[in-house]
PyMOL CGO cylinders between C-alpha atoms (Angstrom):
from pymol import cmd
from pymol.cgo import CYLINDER

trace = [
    CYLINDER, 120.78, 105.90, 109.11, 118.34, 105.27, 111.99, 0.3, 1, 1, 1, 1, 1, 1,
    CYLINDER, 118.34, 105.27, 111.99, 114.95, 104.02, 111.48, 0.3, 1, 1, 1, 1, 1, 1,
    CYLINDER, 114.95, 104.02, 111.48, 111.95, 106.31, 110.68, 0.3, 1, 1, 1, 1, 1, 1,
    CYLINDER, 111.95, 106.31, 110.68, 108.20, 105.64, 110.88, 0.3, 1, 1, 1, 1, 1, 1,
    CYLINDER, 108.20, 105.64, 110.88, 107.29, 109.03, 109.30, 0.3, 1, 1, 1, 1, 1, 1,
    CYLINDER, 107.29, 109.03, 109.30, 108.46, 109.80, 105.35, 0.3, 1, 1, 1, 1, 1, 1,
    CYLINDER, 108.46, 109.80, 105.35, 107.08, 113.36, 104.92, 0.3, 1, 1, 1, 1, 1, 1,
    CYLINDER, 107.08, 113.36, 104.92, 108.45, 113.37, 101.11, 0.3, 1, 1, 1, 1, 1, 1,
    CYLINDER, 108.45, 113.37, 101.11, 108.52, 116.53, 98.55, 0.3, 1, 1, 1, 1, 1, 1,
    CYLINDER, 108.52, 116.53, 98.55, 107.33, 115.90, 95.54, 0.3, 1, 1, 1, 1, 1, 1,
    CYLINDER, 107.33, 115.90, 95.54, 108.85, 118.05, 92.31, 0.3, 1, 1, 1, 1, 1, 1,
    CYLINDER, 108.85, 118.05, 92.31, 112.41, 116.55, 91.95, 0.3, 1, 1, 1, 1, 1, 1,
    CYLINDER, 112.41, 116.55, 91.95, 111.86, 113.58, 94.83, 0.3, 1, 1, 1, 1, 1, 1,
    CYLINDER, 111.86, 113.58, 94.83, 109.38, 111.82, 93.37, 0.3, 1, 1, 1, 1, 1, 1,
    CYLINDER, 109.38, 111.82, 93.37, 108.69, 112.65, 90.14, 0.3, 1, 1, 1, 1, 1, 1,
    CYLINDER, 108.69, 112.65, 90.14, 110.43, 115.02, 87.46, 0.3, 1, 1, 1, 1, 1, 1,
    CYLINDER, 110.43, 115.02, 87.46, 108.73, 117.89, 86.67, 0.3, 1, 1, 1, 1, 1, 1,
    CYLINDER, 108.73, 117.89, 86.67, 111.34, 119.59, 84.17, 0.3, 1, 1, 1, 1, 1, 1,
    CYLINDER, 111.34, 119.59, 84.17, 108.79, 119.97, 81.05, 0.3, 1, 1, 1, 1, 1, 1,
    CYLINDER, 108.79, 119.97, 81.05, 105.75, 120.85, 83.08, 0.3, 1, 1, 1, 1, 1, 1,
    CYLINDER, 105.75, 120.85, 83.08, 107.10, 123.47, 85.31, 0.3, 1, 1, 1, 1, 1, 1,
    CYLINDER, 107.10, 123.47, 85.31, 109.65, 125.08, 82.46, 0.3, 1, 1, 1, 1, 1, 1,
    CYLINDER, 109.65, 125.08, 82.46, 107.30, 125.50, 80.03, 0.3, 1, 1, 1, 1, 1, 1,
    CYLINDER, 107.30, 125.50, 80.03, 105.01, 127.33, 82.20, 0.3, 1, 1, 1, 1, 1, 1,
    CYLINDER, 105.01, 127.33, 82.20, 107.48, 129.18, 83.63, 0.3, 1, 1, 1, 1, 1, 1,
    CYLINDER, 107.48, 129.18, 83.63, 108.41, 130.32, 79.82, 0.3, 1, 1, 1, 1, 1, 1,
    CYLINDER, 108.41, 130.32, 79.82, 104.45, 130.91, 79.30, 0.3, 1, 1, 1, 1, 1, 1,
    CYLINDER, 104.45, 130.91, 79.30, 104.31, 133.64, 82.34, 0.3, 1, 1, 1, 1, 1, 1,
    CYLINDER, 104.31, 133.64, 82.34, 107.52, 134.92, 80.79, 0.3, 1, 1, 1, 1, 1, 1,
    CYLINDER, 107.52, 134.92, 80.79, 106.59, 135.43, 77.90, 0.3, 1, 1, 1, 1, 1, 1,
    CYLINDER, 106.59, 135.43, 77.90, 103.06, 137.38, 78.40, 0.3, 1, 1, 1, 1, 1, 1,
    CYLINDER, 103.06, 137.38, 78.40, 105.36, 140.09, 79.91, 0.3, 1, 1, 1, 1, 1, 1,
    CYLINDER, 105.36, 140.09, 79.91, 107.58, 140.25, 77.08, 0.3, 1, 1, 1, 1, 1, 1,
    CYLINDER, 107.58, 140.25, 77.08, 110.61, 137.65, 77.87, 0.3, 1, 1, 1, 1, 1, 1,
    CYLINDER, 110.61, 137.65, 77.87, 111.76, 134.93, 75.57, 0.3, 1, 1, 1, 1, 1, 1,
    CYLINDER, 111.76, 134.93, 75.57, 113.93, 132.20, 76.76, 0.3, 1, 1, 1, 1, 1, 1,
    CYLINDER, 113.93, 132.20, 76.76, 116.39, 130.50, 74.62, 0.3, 1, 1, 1, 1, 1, 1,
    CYLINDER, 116.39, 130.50, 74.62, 116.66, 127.37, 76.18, 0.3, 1, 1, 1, 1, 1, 1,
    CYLINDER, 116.66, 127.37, 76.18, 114.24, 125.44, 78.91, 0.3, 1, 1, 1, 1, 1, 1,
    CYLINDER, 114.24, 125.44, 78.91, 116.81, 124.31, 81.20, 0.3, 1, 1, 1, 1, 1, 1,
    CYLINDER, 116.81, 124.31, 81.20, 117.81, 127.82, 81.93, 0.3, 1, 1, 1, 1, 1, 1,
    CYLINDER, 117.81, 127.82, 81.93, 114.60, 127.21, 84.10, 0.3, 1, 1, 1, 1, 1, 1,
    CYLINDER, 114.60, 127.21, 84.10, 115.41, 124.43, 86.02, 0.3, 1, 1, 1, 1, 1, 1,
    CYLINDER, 115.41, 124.43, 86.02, 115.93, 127.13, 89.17, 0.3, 1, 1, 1, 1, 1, 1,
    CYLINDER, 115.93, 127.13, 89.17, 112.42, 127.21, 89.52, 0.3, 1, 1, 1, 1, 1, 1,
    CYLINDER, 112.42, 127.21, 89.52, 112.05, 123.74, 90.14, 0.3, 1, 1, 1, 1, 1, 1,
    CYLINDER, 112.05, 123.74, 90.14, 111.09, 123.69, 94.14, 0.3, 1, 1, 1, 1, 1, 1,
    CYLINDER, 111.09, 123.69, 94.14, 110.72, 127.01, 95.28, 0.3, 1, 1, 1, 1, 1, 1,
    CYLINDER, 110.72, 127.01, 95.28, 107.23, 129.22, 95.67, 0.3, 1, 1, 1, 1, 1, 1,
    CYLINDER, 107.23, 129.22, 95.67, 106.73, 130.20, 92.41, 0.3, 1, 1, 1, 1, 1, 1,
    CYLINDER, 106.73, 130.20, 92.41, 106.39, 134.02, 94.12, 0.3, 1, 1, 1, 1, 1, 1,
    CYLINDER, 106.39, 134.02, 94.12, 110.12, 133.98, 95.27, 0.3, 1, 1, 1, 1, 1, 1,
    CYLINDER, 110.12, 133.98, 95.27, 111.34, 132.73, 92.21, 0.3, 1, 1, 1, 1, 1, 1,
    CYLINDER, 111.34, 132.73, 92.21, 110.23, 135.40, 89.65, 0.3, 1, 1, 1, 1, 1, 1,
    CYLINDER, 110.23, 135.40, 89.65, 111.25, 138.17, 92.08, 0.3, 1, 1, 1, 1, 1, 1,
    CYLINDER, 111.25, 138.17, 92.08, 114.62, 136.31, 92.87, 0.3, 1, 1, 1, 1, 1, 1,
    CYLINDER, 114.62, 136.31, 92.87, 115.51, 135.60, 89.01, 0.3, 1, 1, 1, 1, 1, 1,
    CYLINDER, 115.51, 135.60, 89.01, 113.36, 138.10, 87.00, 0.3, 1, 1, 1, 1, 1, 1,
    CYLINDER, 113.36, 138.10, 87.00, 113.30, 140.79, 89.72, 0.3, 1, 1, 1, 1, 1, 1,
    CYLINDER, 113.30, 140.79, 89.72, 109.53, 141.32, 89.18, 0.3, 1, 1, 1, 1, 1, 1,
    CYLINDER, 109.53, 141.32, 89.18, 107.57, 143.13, 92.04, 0.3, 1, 1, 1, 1, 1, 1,
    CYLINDER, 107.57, 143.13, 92.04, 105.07, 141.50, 94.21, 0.3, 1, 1, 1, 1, 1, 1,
    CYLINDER, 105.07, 141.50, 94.21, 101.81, 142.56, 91.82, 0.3, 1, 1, 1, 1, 1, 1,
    CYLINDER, 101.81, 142.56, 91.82, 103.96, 141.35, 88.76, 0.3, 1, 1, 1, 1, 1, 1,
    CYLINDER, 103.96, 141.35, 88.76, 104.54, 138.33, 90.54, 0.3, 1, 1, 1, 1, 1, 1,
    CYLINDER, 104.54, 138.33, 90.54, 101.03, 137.20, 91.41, 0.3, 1, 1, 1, 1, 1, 1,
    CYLINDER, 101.03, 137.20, 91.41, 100.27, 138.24, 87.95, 0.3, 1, 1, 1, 1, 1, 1,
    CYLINDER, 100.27, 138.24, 87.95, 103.22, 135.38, 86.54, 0.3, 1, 1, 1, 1, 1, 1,
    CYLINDER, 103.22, 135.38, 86.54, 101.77, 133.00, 89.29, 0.3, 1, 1, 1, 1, 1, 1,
    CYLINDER, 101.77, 133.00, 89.29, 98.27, 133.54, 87.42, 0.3, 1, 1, 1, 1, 1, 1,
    CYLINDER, 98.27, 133.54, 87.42, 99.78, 133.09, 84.16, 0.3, 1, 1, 1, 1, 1, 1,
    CYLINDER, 99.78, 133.09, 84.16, 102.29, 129.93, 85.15, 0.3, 1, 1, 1, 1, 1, 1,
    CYLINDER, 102.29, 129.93, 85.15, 98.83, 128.17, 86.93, 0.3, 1, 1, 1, 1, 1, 1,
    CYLINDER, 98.83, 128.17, 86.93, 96.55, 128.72, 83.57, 0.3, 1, 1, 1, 1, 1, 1,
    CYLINDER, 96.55, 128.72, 83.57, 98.77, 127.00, 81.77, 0.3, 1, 1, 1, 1, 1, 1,
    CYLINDER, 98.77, 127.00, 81.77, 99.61, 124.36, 84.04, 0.3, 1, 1, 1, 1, 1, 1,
    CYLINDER, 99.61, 124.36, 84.04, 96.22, 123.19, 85.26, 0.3, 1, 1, 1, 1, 1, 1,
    CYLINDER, 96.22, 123.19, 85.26, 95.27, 121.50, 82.27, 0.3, 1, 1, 1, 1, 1, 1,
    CYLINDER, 95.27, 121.50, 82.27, 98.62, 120.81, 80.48, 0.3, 1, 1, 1, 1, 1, 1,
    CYLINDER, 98.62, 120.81, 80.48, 101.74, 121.68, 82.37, 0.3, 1, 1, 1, 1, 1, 1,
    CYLINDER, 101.74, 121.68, 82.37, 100.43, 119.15, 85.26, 0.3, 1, 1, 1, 1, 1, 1,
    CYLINDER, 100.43, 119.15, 85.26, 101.21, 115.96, 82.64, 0.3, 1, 1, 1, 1, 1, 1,
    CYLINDER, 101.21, 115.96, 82.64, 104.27, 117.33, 81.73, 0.3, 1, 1, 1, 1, 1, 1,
    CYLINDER, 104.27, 117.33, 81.73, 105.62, 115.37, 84.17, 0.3, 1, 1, 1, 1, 1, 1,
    CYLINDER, 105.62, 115.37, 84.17, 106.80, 111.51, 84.74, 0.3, 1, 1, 1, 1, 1, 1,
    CYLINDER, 106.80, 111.51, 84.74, 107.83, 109.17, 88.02, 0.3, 1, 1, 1, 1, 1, 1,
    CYLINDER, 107.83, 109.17, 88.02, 111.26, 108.69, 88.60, 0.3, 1, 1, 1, 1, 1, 1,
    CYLINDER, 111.26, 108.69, 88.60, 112.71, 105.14, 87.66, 0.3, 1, 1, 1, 1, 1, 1,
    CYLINDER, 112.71, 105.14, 87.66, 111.75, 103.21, 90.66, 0.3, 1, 1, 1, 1, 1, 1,
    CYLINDER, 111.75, 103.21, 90.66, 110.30, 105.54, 93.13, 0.3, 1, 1, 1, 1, 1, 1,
    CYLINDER, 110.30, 105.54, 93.13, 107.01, 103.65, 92.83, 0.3, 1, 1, 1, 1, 1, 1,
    CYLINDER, 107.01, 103.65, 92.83, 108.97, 100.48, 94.00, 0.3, 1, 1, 1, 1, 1, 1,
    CYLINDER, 108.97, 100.48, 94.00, 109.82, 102.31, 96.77, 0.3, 1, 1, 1, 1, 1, 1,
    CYLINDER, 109.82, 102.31, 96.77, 106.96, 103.65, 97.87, 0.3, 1, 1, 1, 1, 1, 1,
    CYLINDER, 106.96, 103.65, 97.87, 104.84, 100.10, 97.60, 0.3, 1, 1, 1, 1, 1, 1,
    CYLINDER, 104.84, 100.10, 97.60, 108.13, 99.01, 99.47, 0.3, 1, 1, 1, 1, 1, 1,
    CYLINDER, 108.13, 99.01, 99.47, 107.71, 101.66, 102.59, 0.3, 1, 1, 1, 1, 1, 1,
    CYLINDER, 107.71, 101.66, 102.59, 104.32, 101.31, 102.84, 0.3, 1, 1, 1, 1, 1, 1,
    CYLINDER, 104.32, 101.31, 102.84, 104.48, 97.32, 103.17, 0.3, 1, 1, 1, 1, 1, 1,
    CYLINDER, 104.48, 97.32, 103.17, 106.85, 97.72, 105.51, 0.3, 1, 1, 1, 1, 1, 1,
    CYLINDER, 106.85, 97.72, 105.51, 104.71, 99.99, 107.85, 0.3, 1, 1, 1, 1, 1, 1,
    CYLINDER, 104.71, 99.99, 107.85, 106.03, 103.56, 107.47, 0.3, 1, 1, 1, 1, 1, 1,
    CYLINDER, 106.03, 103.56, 107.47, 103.81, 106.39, 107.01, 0.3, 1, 1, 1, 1, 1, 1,
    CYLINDER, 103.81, 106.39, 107.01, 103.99, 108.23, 103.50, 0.3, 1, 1, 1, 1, 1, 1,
    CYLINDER, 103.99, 108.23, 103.50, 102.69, 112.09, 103.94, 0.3, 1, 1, 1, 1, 1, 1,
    CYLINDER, 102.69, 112.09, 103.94, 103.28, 114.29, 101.12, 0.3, 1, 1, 1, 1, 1, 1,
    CYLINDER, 103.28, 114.29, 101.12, 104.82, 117.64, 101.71, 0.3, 1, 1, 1, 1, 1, 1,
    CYLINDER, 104.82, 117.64, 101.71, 105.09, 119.91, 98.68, 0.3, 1, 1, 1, 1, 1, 1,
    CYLINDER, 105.09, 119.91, 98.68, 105.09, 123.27, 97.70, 0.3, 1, 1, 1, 1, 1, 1,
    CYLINDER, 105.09, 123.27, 97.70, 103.20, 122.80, 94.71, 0.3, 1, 1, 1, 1, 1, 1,
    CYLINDER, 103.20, 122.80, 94.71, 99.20, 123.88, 95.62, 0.3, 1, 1, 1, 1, 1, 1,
    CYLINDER, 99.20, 123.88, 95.62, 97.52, 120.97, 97.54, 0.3, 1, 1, 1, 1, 1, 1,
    CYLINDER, 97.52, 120.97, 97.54, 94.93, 121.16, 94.55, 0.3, 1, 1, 1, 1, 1, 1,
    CYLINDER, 94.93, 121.16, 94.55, 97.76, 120.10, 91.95, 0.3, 1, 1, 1, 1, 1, 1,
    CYLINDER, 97.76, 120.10, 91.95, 99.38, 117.89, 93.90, 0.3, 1, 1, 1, 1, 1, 1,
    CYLINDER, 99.38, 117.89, 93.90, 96.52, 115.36, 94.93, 0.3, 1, 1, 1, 1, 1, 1,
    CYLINDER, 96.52, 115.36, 94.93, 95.78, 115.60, 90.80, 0.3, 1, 1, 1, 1, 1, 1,
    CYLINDER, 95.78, 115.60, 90.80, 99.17, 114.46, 90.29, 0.3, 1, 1, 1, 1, 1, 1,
    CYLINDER, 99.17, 114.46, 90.29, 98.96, 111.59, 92.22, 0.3, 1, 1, 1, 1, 1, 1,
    CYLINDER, 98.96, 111.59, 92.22, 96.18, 110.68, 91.06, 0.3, 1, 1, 1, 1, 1, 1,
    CYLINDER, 96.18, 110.68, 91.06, 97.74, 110.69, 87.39, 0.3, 1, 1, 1, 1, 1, 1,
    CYLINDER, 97.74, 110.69, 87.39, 100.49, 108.28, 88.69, 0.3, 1, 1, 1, 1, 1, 1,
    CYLINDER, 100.49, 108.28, 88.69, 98.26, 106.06, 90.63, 0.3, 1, 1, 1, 1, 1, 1,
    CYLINDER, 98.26, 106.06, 90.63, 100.58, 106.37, 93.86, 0.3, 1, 1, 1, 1, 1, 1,
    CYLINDER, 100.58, 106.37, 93.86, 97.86, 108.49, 95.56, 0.3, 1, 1, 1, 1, 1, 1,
    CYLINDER, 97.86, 108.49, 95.56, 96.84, 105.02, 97.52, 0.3, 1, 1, 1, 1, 1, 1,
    CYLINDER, 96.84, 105.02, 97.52, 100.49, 105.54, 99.34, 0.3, 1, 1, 1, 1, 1, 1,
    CYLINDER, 100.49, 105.54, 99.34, 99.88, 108.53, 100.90, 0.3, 1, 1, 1, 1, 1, 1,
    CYLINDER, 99.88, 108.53, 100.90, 98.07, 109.46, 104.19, 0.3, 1, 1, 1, 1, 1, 1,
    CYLINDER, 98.07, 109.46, 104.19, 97.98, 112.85, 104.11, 0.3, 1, 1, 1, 1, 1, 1,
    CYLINDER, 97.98, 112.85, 104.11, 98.80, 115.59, 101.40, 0.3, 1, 1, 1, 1, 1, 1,
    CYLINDER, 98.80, 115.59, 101.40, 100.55, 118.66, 102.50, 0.3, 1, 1, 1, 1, 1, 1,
    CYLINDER, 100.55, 118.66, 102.50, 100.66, 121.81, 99.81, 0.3, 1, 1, 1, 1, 1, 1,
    CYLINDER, 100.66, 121.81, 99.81, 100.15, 125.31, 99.58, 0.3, 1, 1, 1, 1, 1, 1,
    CYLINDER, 100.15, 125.31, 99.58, 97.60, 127.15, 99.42, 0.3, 1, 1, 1, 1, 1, 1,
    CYLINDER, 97.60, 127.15, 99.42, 95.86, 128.96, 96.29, 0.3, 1, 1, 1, 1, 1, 1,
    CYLINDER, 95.86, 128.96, 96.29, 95.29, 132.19, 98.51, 0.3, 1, 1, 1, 1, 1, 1,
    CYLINDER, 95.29, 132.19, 98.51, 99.00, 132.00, 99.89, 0.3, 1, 1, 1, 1, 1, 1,
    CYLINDER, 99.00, 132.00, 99.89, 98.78, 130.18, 102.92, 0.3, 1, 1, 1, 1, 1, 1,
    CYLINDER, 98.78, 130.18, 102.92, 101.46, 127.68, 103.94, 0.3, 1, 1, 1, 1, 1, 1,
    CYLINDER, 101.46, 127.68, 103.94, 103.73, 129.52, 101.48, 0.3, 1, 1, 1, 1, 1, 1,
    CYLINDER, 103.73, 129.52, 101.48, 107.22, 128.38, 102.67, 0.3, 1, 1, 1, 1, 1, 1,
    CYLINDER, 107.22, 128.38, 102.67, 108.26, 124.68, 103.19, 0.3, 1, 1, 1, 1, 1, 1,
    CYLINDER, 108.26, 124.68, 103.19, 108.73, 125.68, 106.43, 0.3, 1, 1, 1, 1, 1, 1,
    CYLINDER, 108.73, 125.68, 106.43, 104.75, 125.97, 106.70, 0.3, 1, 1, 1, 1, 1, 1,
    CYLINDER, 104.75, 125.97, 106.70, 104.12, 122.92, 104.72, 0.3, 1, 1, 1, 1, 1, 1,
    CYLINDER, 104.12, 122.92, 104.72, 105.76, 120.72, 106.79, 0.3, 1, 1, 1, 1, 1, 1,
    CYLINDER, 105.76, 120.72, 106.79, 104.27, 122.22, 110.39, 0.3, 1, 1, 1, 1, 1, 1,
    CYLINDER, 104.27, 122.22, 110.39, 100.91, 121.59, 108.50, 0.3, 1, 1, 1, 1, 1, 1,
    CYLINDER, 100.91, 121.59, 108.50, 101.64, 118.21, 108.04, 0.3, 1, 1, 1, 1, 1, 1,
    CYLINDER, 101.64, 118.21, 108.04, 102.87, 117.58, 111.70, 0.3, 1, 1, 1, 1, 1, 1,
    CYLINDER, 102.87, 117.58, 111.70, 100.26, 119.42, 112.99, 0.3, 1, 1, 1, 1, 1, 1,
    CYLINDER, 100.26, 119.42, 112.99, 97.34, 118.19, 110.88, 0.3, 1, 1, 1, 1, 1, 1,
    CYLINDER, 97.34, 118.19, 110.88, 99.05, 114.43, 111.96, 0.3, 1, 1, 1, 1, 1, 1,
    CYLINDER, 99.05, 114.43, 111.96, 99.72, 114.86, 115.70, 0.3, 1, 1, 1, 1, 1, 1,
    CYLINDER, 99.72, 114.86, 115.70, 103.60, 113.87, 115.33, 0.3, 1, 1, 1, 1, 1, 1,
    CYLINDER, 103.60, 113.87, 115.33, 105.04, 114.96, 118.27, 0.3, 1, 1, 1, 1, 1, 1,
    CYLINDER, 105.04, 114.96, 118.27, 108.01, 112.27, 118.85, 0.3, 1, 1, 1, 1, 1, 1,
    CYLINDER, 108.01, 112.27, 118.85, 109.93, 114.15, 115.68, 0.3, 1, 1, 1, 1, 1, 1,
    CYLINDER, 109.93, 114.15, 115.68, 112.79, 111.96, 116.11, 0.3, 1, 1, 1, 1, 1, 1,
    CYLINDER, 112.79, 111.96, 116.11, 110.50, 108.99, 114.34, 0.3, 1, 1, 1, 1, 1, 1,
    CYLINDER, 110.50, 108.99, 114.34, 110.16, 111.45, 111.07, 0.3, 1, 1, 1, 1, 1, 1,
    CYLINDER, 110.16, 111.45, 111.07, 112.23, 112.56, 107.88, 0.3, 1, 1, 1, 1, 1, 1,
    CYLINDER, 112.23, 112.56, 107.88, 111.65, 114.96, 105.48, 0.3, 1, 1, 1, 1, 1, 1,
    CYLINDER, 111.65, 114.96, 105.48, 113.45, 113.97, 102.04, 0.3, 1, 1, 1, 1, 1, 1,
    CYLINDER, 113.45, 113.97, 102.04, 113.47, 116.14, 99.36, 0.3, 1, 1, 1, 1, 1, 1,
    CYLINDER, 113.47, 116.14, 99.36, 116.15, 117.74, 96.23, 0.3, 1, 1, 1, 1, 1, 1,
    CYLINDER, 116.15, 117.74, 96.23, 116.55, 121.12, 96.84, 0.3, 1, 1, 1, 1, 1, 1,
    CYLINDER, 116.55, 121.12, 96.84, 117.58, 123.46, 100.06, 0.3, 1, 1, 1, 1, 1, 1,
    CYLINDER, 117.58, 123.46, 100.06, 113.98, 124.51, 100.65, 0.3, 1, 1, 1, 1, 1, 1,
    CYLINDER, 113.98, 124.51, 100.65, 113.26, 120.94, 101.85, 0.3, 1, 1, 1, 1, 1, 1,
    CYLINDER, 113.26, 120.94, 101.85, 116.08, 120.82, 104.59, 0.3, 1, 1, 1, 1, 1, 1,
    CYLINDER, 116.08, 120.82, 104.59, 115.90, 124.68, 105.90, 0.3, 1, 1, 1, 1, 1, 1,
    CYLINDER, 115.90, 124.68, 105.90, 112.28, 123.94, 106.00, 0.3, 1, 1, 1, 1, 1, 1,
    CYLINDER, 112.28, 123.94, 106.00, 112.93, 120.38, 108.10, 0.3, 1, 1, 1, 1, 1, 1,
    CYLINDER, 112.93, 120.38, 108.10, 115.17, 122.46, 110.71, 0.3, 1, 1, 1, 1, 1, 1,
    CYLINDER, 115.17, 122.46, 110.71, 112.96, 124.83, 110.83, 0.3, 1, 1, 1, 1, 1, 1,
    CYLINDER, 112.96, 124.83, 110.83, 110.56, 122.06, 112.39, 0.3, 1, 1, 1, 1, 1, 1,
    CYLINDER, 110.56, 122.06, 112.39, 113.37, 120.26, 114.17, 0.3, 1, 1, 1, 1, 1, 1,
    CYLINDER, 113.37, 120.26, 114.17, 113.50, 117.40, 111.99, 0.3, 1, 1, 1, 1, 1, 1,
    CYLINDER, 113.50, 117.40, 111.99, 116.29, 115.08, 110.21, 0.3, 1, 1, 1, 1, 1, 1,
    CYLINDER, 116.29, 115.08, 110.21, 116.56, 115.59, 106.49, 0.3, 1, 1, 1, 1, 1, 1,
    CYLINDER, 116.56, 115.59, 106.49, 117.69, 113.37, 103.89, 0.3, 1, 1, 1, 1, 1, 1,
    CYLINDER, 117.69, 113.37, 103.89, 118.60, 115.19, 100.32, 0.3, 1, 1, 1, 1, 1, 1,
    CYLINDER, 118.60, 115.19, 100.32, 118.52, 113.41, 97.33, 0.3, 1, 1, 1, 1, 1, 1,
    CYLINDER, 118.52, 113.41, 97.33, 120.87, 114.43, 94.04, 0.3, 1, 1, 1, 1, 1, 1,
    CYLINDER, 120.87, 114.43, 94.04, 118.62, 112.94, 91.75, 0.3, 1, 1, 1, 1, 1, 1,
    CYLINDER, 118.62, 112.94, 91.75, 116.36, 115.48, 91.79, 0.3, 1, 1, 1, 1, 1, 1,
    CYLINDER, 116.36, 115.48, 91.79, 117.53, 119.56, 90.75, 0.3, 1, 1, 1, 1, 1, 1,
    CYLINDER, 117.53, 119.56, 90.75, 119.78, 120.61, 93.85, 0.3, 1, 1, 1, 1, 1, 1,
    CYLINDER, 119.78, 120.61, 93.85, 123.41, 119.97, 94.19, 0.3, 1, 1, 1, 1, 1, 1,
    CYLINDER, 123.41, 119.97, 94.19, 125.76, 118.41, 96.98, 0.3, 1, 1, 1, 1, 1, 1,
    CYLINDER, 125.76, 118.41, 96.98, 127.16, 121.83, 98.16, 0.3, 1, 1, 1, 1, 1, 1,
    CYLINDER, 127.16, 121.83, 98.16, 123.19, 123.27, 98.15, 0.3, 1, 1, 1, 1, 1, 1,
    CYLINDER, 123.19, 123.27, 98.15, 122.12, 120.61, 100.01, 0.3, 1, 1, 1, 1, 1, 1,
    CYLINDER, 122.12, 120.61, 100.01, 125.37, 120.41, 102.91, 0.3, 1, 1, 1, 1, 1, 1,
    CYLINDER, 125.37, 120.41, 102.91, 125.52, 123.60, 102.56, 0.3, 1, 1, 1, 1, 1, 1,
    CYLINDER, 125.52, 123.60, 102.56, 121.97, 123.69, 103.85, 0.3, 1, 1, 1, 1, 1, 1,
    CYLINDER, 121.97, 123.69, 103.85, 122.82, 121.13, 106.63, 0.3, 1, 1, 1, 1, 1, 1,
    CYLINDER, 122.82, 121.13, 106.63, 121.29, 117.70, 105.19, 0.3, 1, 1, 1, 1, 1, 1,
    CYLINDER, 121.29, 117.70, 105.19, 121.39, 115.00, 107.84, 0.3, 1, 1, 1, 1, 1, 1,
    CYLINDER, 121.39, 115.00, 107.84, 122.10, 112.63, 104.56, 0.3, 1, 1, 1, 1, 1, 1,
    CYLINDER, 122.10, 112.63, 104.56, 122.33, 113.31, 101.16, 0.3, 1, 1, 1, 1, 1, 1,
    CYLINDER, 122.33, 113.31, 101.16, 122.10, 110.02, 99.03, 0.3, 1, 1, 1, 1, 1, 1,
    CYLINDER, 122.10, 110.02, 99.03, 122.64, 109.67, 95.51, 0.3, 1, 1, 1, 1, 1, 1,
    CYLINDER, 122.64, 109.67, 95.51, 120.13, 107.86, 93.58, 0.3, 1, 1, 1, 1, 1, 1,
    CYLINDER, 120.13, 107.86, 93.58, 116.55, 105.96, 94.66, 0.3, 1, 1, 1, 1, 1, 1,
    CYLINDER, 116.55, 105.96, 94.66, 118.22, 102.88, 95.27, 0.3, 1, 1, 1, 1, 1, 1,
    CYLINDER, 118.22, 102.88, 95.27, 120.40, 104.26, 97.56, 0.3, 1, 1, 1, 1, 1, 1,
    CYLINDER, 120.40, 104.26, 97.56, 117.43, 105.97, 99.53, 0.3, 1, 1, 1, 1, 1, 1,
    CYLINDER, 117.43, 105.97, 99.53, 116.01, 102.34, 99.46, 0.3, 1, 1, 1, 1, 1, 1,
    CYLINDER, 116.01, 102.34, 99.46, 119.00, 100.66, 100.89, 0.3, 1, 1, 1, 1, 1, 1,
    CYLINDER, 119.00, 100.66, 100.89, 119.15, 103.30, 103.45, 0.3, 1, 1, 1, 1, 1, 1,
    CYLINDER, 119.15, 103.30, 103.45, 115.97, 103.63, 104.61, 0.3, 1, 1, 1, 1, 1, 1,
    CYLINDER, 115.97, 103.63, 104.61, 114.40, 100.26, 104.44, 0.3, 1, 1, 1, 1, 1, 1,
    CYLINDER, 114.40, 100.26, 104.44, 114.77, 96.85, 105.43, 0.3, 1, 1, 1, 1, 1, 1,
    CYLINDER, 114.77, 96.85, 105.43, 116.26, 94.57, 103.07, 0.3, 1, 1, 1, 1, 1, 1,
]
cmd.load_cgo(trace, "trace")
């Protein structure tokens, strides 16, 4: 792997694990239309995408119904969902690693900007990061696509070959080619091998240690 100055990293599934948080809200919106799930992980899908895409592509809810399971998912998880959550083993290693060795740590998530600086905050890693790249509340820089121009943009990176966008699921590499960048999946997070080759990952590595070895200088 060649040598990148730029980490533009997601964050649900990369760098922390979101499974309670994010299911449990999920199950919330759910059930103020009527749904019951059986079982959590049944939810897992939803781990990565725009929440908007997600309960049209699995529930087959219009747009209005939609925004109104957005609305419900986000009242739950401002003030509880949001700590449902915990830092993989060793990421924050890795990211005190990175930044001592000079790279640039920019956040690039789908999660709302708002949420996302909180939950840094909550983990004390928010010192790592230059920049913080989210969606918007009112829609804007809906796809990861968007999130990570943002970020370019909002950073004047124009030599792309000196960035990487890592992330878990397919979203994070479609949205990396979509900027022209190399993408390294992880299978820690909730996406498989064949989503992420199938997607065209530059690299797909298997745990945090492995990103570390690969990524760093040892």
């Amino acid at each position: 792997m060649k040598e990148y100055n730029y980490l533009l990293m997601d964050l649900d599934g990369t760098i922390t694990d979101p499974m309670i948080g994010i299911t449990r809200c999920v199950e919330y919106a759910l059930n103020h239309f009527g749904i019951q799930v059986k079982d959590l992980r049944e939810l897992c899908p939803f781990i990565g995408p725009p929440l908007l895409d997600s309960f049209r592509e699995f529930y087959h809810f219009t747009d209005e119904q939609a925004k109104e399971a957005a609305a419900k998912y986000r009242e739950r998880f401002a003030d509880t969902g949001i700590y449902e959550n915990k830092l993989y083993e060793g990421m924050k290693d890795f990211l005190e690693e990175a930044t001592r060795q000079g790279r640039t740590l920019i956040l690039a998530t789908s999660k709302p900007t708002v949420f996302a600086k909180r939950i840094l905050d909550y983990f004390d890693i928010d010192r790592y990061f230059t920049f913080v790249a989210g969606s918007g509340l009112d829609g804007s820089f809906y796809t990861k696509g968007d999130v990570i121009r943002h970020a370019l943009q909002s950073n004047n990176l124009t030599d792309l070959s000196s960035v990487v966008m890592i992330g878990d699921r397919k979203h994070d590499i479609i949205g990396a080619k979509e900027n022209q960048l190399d993408s390294i999946g992880v299978l820690y997070g909730y996406g498989d091998r064949a989503e992420l080759s199938a997607a065209g990952a530059d690299y797909i590595v298997t745990d945090i240690a492995e990103l570390r070895r690969q990524l760093l200088h040892q």
